[in-house]
VOLUM-617174 format. One record per residue (C-alpha): residue number from 0; y, x, z. Coordinates in pm, 1 decimal. Each point is the difference from the previous one (the first is absolute). Example, Ala and Ser with C-alpha at 12.3 -4.5 7.8 and 13.67 -1.06 7.14 Angstrom:
# VOLUM-617174
   num          Y          X          Z
     0     -450.0     1230.0      780.0
     1      344.0      137.0      -66.0
END
This chain:
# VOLUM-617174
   num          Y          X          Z
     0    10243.1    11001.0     7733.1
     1      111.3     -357.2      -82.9
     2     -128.4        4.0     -338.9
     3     -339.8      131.4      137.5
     4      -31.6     -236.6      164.6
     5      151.9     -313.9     -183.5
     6     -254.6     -207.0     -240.8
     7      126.6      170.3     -335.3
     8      151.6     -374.2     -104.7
     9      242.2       26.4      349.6
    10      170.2      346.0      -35.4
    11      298.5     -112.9      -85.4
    12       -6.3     -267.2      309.5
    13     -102.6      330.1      250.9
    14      257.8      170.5     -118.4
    15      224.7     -297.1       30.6
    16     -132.8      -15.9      371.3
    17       40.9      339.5      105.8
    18      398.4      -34.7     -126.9
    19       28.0     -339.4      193.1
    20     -152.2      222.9      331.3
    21      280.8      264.7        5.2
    22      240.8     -282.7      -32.5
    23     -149.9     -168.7      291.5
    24       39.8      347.0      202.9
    25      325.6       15.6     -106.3
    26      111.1     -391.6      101.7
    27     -156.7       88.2      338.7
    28      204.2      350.6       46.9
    29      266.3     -237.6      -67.3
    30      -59.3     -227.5      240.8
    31      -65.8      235.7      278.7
    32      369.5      166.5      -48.2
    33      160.3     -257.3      129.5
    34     -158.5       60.1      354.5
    35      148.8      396.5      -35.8
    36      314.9       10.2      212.9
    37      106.0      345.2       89.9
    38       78.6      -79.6      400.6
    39     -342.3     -105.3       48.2
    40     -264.1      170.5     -219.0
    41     -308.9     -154.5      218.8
    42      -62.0     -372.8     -202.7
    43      -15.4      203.6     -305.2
    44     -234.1      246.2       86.1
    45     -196.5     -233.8      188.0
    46      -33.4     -230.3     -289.3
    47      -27.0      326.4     -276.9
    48     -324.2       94.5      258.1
    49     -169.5     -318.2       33.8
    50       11.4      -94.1     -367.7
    51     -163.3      348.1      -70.6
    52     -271.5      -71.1      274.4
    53      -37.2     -277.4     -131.3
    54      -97.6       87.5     -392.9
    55     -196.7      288.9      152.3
    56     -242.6     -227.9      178.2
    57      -23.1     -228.6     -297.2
    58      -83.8      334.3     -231.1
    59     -265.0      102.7      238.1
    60     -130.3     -360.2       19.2
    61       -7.7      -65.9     -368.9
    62     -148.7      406.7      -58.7
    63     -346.9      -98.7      -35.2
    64       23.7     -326.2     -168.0
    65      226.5      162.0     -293.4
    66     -171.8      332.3      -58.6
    67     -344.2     -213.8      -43.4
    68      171.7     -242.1     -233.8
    69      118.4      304.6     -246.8
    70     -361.5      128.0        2.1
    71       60.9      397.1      -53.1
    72      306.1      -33.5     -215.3
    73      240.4      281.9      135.3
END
């Protein structure tokens, strides 16, 4: 789907992005194991829930706006 979507001179770059997104995830799952302590569970969870809230309202904000910018490419 990246290279769909990427201008055929940018593949490369998409690809590039994509990588440099799973890293990001990754940095983050880092930084949110440091709140895990196995007396008290509750700031983790807490903080596992609202972050996942959190890009789930941002997906269903950004829906529309992204599915009519890739005009029918699936």
């Amino acid at each position: 789907m990246t290279t769909k979507l990427a201008p055929a001179a940018l593949h490369t770059q998409m690809i590039a992005l994509f990588y440099l997104s799973i890293s990001l995830g990754t940095a983050v799952a880092g930084w949110v194991a440091q709140f895990y302590d196995p007396t008290n569970e509750v700031p983790y969870f807490a903080l596992l829930g609202a972050i996942a809230i959190g890009i789930g309202v941002l997906v269903l904000i950004s829906a529309k706006p992204i599915l009519k910018l890739m005009k029918g490419v699936r």
